[in-house]
ROSE-4610 file (N, C-alpha, C; in Angstrom, 1 decimal, always signed):
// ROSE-4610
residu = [X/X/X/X/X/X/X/X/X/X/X/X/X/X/X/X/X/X/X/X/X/X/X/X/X/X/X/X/X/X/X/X/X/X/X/X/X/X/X/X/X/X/X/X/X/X/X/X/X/X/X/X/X/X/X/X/X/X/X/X/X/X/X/X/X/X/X/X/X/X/X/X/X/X/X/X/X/X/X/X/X/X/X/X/X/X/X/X/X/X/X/X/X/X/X/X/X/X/X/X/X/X/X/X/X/X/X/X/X/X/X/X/X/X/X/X/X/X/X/X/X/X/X/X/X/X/X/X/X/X/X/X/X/X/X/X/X/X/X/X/X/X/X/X/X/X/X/X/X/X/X/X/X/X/X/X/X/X/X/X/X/X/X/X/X/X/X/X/X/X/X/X/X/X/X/X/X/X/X/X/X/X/X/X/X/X/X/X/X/X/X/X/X/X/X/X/X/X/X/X/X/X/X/X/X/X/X/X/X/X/X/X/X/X/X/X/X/X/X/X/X/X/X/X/X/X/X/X/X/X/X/X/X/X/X/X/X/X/X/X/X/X/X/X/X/X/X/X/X/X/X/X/X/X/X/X/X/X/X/X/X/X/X/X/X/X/X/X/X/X/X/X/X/X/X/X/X/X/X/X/X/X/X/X/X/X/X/X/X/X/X/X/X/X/X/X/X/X/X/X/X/X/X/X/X/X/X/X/X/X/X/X/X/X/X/X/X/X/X/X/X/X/X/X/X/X/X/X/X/X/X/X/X/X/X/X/X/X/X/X/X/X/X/X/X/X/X/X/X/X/X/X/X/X/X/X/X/X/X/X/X/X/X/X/X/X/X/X/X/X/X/X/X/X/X/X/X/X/X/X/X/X/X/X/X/X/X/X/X/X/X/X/X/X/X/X/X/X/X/X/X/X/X/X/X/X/X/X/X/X/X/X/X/X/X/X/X/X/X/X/X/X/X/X/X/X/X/X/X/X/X/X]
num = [1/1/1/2/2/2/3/3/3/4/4/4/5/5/5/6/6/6/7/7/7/8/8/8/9/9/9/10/10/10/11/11/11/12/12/12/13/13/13/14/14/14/15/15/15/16/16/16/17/17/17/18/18/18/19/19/19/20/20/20/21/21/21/22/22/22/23/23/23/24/24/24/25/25/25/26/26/26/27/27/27/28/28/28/29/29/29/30/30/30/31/31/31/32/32/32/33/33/33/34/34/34/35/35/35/36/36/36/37/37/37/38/38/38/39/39/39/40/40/40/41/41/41/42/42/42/43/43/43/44/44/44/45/45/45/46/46/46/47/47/47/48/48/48/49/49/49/50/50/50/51/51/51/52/52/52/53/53/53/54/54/54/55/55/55/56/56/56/57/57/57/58/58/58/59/59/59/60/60/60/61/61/61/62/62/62/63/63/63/64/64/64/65/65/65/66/66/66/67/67/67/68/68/68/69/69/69/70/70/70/71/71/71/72/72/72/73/73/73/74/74/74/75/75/75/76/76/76/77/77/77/78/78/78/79/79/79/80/80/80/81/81/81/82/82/82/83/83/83/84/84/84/85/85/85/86/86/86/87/87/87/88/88/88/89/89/89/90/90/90/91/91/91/92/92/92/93/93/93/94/94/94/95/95/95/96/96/96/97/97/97/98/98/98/99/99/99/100/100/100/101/101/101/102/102/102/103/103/103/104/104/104/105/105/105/106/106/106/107/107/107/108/108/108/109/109/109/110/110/110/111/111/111/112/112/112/113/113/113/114/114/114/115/115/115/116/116/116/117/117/117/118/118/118/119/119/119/120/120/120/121/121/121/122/122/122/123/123/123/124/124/124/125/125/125/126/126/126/127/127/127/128/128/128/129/129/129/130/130/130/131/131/131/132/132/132/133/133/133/134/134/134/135/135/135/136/136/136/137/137/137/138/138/138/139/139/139/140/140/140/141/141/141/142/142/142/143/143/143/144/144/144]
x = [+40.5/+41.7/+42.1/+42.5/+42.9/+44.6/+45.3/+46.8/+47.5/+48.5/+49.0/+49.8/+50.5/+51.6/+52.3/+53.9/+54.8/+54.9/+55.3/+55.8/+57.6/+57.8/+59.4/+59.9/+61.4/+61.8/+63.5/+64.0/+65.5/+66.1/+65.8/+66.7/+66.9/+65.3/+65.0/+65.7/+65.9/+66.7/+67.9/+68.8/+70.2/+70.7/+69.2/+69.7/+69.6/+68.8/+68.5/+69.7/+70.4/+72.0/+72.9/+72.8/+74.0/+73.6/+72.4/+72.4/+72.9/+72.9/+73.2/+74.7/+75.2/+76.5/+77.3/+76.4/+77.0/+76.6/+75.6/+75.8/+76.9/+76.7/+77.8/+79.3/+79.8/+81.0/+80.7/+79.8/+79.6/+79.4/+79.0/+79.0/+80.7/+81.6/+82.9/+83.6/+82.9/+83.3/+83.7/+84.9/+84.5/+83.9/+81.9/+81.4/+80.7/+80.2/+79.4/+78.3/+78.3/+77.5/+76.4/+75.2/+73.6/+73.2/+74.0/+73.4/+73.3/+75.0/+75.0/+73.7/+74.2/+72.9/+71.3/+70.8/+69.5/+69.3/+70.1/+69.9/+69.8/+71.2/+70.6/+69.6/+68.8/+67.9/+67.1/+66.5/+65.5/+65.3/+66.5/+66.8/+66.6/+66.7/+66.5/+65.0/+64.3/+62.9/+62.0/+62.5/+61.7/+62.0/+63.3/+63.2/+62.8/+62.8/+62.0/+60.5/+59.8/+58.6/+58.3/+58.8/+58.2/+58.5/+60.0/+59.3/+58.6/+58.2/+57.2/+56.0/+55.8/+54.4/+53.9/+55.1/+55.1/+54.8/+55.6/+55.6/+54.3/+53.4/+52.3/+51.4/+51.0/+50.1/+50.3/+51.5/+51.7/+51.4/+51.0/+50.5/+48.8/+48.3/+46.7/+46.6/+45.8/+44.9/+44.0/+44.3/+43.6/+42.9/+41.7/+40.6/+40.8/+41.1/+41.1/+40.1/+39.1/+39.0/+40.1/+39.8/+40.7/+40.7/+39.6/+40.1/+40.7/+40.6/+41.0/+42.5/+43.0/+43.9/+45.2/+44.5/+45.6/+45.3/+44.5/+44.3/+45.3/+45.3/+46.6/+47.7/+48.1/+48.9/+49.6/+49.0/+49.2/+49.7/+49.0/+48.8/+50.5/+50.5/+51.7/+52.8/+52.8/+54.3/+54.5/+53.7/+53.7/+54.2/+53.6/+54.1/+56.0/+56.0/+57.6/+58.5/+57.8/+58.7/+59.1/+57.8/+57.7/+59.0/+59.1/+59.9/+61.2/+61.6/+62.9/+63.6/+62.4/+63.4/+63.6/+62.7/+63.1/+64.0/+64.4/+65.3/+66.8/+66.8/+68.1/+68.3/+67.5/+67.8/+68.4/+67.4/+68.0/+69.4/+69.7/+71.4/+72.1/+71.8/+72.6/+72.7/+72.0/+72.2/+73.2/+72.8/+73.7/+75.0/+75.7/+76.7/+77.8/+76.8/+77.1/+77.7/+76.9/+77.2/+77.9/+78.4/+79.5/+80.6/+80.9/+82.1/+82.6/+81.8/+81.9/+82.8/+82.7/+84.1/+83.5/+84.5/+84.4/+83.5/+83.3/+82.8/+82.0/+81.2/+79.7/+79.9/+79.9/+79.7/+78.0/+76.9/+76.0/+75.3/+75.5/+75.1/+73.5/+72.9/+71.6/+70.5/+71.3/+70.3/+70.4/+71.2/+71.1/+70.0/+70.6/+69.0/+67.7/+67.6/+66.0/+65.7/+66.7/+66.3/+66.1/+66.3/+66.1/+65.0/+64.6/+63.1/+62.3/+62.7/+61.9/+61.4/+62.0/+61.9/+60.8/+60.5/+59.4/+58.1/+57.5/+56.4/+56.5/+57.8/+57.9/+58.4/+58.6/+59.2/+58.1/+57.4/+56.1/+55.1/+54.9/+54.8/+55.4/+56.1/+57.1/+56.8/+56.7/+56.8/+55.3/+54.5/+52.9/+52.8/+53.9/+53.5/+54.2/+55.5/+55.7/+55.4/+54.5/+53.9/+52.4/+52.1/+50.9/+51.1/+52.2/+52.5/+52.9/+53.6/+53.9/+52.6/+51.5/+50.3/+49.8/+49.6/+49.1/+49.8/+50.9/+51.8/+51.5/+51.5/+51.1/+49.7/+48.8/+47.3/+47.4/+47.8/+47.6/+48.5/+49.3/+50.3/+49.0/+48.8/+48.2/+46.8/+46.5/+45.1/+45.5/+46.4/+47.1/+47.2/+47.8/+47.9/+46.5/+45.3/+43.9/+43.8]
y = [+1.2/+0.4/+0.0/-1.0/-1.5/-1.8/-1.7/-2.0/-1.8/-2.4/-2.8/-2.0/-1.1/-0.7/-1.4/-1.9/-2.4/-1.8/-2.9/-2.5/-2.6/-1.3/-1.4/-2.3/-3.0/-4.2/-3.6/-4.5/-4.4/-3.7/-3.8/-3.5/-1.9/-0.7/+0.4/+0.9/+0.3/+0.9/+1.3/-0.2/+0.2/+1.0/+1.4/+2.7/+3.9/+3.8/+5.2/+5.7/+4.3/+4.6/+5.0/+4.0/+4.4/+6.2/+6.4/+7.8/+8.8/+8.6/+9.1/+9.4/+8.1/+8.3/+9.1/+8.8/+10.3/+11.8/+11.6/+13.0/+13.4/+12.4/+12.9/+12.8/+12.3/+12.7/+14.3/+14.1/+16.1/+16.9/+16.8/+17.7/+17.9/+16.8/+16.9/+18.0/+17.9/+18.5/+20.2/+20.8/+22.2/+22.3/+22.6/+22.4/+23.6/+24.9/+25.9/+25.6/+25.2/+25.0/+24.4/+25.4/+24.8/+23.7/+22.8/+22.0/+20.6/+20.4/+19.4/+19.5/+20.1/+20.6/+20.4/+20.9/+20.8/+19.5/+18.5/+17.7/+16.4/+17.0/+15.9/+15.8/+17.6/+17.9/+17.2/+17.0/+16.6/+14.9/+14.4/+13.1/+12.5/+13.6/+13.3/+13.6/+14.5/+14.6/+12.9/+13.1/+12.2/+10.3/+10.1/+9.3/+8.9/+10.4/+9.9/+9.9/+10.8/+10.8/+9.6/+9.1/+7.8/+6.3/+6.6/+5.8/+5.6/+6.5/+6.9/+6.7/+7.1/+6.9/+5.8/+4.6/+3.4/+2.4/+2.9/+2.2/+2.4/+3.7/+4.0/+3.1/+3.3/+3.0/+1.5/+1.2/-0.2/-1.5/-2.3/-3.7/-4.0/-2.7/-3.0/-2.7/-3.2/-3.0/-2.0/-1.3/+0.2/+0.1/+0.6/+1.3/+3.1/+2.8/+4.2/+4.4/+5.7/+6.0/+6.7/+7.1/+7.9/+9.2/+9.9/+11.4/+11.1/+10.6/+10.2/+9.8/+9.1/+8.4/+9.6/+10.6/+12.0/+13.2/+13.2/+14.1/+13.6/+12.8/+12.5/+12.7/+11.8/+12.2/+13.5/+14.4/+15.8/+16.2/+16.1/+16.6/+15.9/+14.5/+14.0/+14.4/+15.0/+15.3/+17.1/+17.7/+19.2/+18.8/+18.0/+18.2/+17.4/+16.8/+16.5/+17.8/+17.9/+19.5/+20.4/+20.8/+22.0/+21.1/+20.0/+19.4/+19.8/+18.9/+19.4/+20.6/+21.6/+22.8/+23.3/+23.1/+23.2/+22.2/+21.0/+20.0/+20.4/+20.9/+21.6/+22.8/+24.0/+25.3/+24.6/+22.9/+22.6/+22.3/+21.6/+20.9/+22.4/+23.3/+24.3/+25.0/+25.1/+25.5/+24.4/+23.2/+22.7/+22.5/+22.9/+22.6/+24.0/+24.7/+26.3/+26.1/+25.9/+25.4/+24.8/+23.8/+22.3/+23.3/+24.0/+24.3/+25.8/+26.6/+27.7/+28.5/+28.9/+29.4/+31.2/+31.7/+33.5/+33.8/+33.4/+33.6/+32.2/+32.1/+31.1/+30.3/+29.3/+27.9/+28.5/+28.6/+29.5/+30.8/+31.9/+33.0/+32.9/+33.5/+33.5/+34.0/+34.8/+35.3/+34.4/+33.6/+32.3/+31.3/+31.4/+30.2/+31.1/+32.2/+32.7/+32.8/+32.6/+32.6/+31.1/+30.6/+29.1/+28.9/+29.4/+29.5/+29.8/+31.2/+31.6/+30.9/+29.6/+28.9/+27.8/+27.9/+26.6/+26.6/+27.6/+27.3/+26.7/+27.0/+26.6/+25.1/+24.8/+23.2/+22.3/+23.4/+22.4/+21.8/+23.3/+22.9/+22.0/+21.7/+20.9/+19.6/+19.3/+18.3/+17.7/+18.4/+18.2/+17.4/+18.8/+18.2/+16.6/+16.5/+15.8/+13.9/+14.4/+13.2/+13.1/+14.2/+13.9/+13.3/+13.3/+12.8/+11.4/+11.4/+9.9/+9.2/+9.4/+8.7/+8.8/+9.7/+9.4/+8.5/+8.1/+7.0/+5.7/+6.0/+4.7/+4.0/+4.9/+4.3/+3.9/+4.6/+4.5/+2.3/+2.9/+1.3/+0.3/+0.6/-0.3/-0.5/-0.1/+0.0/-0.9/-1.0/-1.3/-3.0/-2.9/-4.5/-5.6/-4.6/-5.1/-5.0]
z = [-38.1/-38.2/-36.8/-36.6/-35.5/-35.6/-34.9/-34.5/-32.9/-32.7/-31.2/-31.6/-30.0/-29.9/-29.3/-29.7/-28.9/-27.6/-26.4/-25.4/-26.0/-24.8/-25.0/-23.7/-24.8/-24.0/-23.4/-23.0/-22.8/-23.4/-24.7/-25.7/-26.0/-25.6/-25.9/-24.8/-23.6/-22.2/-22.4/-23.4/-24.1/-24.7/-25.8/-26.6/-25.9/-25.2/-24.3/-23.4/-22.7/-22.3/-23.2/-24.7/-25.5/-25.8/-26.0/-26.2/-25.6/-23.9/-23.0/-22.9/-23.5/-23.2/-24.6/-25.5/-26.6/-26.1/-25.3/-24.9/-23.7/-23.1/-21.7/-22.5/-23.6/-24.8/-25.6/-25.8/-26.5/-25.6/-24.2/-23.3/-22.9/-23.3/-22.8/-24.2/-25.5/-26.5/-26.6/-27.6/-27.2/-28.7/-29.1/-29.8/-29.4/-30.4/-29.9/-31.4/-32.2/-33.2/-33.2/-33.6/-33.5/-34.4/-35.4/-35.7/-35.0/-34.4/-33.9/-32.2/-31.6/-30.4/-30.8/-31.7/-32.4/-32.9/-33.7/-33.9/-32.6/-31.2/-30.2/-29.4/-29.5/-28.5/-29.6/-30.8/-31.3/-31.2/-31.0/-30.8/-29.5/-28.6/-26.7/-26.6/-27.2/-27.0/-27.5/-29.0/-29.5/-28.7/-28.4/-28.0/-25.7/-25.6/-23.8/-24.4/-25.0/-25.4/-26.3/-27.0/-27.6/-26.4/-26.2/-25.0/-23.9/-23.2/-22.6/-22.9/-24.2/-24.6/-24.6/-25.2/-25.6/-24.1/-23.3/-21.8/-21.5/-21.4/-20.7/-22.1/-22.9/-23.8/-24.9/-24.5/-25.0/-25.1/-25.7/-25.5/-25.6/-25.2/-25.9/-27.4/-27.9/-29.1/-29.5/-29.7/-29.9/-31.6/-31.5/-32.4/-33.0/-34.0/-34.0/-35.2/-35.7/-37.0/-37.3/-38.9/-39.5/-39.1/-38.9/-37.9/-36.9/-35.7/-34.8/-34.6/-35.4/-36.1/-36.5/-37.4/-37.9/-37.1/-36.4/-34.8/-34.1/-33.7/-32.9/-32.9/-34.2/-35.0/-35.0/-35.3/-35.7/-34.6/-33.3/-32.0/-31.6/-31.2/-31.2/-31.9/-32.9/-33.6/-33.2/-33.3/-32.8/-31.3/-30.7/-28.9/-29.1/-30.2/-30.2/-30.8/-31.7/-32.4/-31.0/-30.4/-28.9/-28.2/-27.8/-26.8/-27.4/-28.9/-29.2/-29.2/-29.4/-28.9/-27.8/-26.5/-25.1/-24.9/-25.6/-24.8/-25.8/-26.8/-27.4/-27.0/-26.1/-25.1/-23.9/-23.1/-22.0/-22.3/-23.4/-23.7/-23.8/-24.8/-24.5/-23.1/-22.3/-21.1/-20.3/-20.2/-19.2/-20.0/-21.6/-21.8/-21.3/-21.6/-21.0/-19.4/-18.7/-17.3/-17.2/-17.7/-17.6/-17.9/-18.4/-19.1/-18.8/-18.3/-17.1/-17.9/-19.3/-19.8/-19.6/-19.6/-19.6/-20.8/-21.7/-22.8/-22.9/-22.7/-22.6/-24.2/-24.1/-25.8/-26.7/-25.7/-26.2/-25.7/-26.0/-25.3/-25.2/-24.2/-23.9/-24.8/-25.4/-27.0/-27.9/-28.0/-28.6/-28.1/-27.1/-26.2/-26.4/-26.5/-26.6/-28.2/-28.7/-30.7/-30.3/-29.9/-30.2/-29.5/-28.8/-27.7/-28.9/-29.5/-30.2/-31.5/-32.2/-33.0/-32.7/-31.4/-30.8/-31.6/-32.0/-32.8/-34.7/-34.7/-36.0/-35.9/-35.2/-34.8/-34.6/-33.9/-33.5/-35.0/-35.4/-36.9/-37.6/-37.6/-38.8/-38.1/-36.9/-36.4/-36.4/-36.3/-36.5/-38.1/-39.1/-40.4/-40.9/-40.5/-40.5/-40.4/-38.8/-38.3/-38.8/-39.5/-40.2/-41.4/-42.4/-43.3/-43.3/-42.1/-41.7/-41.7/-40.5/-40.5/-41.8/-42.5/-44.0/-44.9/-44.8/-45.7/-45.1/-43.8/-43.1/-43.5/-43.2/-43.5/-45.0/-45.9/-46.9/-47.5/-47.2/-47.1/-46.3/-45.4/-44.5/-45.2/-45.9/-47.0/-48.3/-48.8/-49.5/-49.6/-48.3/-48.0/-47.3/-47.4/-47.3/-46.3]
């Protein structure tokens, strides 16, 4: 199968600020709860790494077979799961730091359970994006 990856335009730069600036608003937050954290570290991973990916590897025409194709795949979404949870330990660390309180927003046994969760993320994130590429090819089979 053959398909192009977009290059990213102006427009990916904007979200990547508006992102930024929801975080530099929740860093001002007094918020100690792992869901909201976990969900922006999985949102800051996925989108420097996709655009990055996209910048470096965008605009050619790529060949893939079908192993090749959910190898990647797999490989690509486990390396975003691994990221989201180092980049939701880094947010809790620097919210910690920003906010210098006697009693820390996440204690450090907090950040090492959440360390500790890295292989299960990576997993999910492997299975996930393997699922993805499997709906995709299959759609994309579909339409001849």
């Amino acid at each position: 199968m053959r398909f192009r990856l977009p290059k990213p335009d102006y427009r990916a730069r904007f979200l990547l600020m508006g992102f930024g600036l929801i975080l530099f608003f929740w860093m001002g937050l007094e918020d100690n709860g792992t869901l909201t954290v976990s969900i922006l570290g999985a949102v800051l991973a996925t989108a420097l790494i996709c655009y990055q990916s996209l910048k470096r590897y965008g605009g050619a025409e790529q060949e893939f077979s079908p192993l090749h194709f959910f190898s990647l795949s797999l490989v690509f979404g486990a390396g975003l799961g691994a990221a989201a949870s180092i980049a939701t330990v880094l947010l809790m660390f620097f919210k910690t730091a920003w906010h210098g309180h006697e009693f820390p927003d996440y204690p450090p046994e907090l950040m090492r359970d959440m360390l500790l969760r890295l292989p299960a993320w990576a997993l999910a994130g492997g299975l996930i994006a393997l699922g993805s590429a499997l709906l995709f090819w299959a759609l994309k089979l579909e339409q001849g």
